[in-house]
C-alpha positions in Angstrom: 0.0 0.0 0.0 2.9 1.9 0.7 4.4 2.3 -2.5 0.7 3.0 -5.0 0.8 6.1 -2.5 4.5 7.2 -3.2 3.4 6.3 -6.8 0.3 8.4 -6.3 2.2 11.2 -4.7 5.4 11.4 -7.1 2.8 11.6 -10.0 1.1 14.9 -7.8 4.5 16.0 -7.8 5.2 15.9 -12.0 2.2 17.4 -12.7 3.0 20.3 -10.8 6.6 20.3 -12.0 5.3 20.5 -15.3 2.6 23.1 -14.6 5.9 25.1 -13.6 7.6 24.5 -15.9 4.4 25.7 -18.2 4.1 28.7 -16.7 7.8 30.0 -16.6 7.8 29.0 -20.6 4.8 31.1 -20.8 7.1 34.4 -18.8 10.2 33.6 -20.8 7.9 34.1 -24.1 6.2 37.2 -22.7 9.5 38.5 -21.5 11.1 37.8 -24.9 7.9 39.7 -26.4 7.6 42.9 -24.1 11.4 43.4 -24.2 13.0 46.3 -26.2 16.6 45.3 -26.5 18.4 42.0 -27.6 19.9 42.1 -24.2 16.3 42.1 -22.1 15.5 39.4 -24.5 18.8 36.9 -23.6 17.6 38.1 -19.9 13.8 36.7 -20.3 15.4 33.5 -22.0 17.6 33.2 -18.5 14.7 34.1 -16.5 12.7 31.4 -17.9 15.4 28.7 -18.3 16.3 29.4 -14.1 12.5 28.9 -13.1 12.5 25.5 -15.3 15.7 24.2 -13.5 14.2 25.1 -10.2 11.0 23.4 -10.9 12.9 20.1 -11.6 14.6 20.5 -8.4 11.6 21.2 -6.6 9.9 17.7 -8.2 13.3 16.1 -6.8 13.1 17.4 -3.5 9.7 16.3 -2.9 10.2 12.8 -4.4 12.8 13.0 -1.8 10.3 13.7 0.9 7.8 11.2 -0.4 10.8 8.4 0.0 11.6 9.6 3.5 7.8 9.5 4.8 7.3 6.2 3.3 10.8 4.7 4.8 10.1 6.2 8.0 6.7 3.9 8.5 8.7 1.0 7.3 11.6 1.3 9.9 12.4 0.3 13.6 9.1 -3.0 13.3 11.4 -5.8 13.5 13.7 -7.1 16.4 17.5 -6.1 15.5 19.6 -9.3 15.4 22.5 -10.2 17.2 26.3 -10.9 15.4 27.0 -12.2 12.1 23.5 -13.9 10.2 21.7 -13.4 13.4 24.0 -15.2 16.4 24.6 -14.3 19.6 28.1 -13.5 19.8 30.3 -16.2 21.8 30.7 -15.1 25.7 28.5 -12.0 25.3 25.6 -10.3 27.0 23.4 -12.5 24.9 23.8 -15.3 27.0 22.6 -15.6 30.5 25.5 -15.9 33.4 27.0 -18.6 34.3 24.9 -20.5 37.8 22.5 -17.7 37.7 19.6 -20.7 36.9 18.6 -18.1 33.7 17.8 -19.8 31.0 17.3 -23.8 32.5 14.0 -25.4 32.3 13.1 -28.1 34.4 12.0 -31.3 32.8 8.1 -30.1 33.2 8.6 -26.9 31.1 10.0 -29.1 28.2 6.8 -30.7 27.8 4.2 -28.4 27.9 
């Protein structure tokens, strides 16, 4: 379920990317349009070329967030294991002390 509403979410994200990226193509052409000199012209092309490029990083910052919200509900449900392919390692804390009675059944716990 997790991933249709990252899916769901990225694709939220594109289409305002490209709505961006719509509308600074439509104030690069007006720019070119209302401007006097060739220089005010370059400027508008600049203009709208920046607001593109930040669009696109926009989109990738919030694909970013989508993957961090969706990680973060994944994380921290299962029991960390202990030592290489999950073993306690040899003499460690995992292991109850020696003649503390931890860890011994008696022969009517084995059974039940």
């Amino acid at each position: 379920m997790q991933t249709a509403k990252v899916k769901v979410q990225d694709m939220v994200s594109s289409a305002k990317e490209k709505v961006k990226e719509g509308s600074a193509k439509a104030h690069g052409k007006t720019g070119e349009a209302t401007a006097a000199t060739h220089g005010e012209k370059e400027m508008a092309k600049q203009e709208a070329k920046a607001e593109k490029a930040q669009a696109k990083a926009d989109e990738h910052q919030e694909r970013a967030e989508h993957r961090a919200n969706a990680a973060t509900g994944r994380h921290g449900t299962r029991v960390p294991l202990t030592g290489a392919h999950g073993h306690a390692p040899v003499g460690g804390a995992a292991y109850p002390a020696a003649g503390t009675g931890a860890g011994t059944y008696t022969a009517s716990d084995k059974y039940i």
